[in-house]
C-alpha positions in Angstrom: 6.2 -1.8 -6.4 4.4 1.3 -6.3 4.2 1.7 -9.7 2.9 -1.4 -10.2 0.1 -0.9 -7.2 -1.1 2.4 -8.8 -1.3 0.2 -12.3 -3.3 -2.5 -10.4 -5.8 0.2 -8.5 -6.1 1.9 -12.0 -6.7 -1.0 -13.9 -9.5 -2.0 -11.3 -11.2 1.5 -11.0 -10.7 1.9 -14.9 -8.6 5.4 -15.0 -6.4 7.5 -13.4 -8.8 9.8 -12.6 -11.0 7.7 -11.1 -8.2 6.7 -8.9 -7.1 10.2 -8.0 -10.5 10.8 -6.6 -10.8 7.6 -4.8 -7.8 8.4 -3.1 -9.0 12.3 -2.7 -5.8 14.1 -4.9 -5.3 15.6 -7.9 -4.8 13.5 -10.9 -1.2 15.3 -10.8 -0.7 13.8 -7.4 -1.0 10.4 -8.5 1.7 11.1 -11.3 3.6 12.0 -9.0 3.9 9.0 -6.7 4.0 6.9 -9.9 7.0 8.8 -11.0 9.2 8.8 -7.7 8.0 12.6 -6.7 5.8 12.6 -3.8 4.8 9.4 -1.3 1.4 8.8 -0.9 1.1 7.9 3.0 0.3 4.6 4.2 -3.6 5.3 4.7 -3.4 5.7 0.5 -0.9 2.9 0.3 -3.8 0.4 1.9 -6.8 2.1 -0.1 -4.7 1.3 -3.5 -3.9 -2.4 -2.5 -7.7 -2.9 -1.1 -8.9 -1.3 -4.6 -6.2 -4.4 -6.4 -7.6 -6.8 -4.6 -4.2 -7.0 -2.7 -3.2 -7.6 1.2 -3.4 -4.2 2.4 -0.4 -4.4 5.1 1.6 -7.0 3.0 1.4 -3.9 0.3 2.6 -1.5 3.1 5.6 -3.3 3.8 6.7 -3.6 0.6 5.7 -0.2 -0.9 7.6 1.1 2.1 10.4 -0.5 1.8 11.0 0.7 -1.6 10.3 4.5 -0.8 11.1 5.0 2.6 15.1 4.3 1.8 15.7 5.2 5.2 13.8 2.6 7.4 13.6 -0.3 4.5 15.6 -2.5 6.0 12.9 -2.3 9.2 10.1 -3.2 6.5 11.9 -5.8 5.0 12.5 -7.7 8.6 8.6 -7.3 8.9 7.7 -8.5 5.7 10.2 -11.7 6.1 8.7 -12.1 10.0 5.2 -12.0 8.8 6.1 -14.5 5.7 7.7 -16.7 8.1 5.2 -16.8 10.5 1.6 -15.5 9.3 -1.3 -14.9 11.8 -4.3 -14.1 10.7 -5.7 -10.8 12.0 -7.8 -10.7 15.5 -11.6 -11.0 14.1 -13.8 -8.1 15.2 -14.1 -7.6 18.7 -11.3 -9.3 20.1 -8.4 -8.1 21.6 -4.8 -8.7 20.6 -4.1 -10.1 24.4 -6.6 -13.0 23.7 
């Protein structure tokens, strides 16, 4: 999946370079994730997905459950919770407890 978000956000922006600096890192950097080196965190994860035109946390889930081999099985609960049972997110303003 991660792979494939940094193709999506590249294809929108129109180069990898132009995705590197959206995302403030060297061109290198975003090589890197592509190729299984590094991890962009999750604040990176959300900027690609918002620059595909994807779900933001939806993305998160699943980008983390394929690099963070450790805890995937805790992503994968959430993304199959939230597919079973999607809220939408509070509007502006209000509170979670409302």
């Amino acid at each position: 999946m991660i792979k494939e978000l940094i193709e999506k956000a590249k294809f929108s922006l129109g180069s990898y370079e132009k995705l590197a600096e959206a995302t403030g890192v060297r061109p290198s950097v975003v090589s890197e994730w592509k190729a299984g080196k590094r991890k962009p965190d999750a604040f990176k994860i959300c900027y690609m997905a918002e620059i595909a035109g994807l779900n933001p946390l939806d993305t998160l889930a699943e980008v983390q459950a394929e690099i963070d081999k450790d805890n995937s099985s805790y992503w994968n609960k959430w993304r199959a919770r939230r597919d079973s049972n999607p809220r939408p997110l509070p509007s502006e303003g209000s509170t979670l407890s409302s």
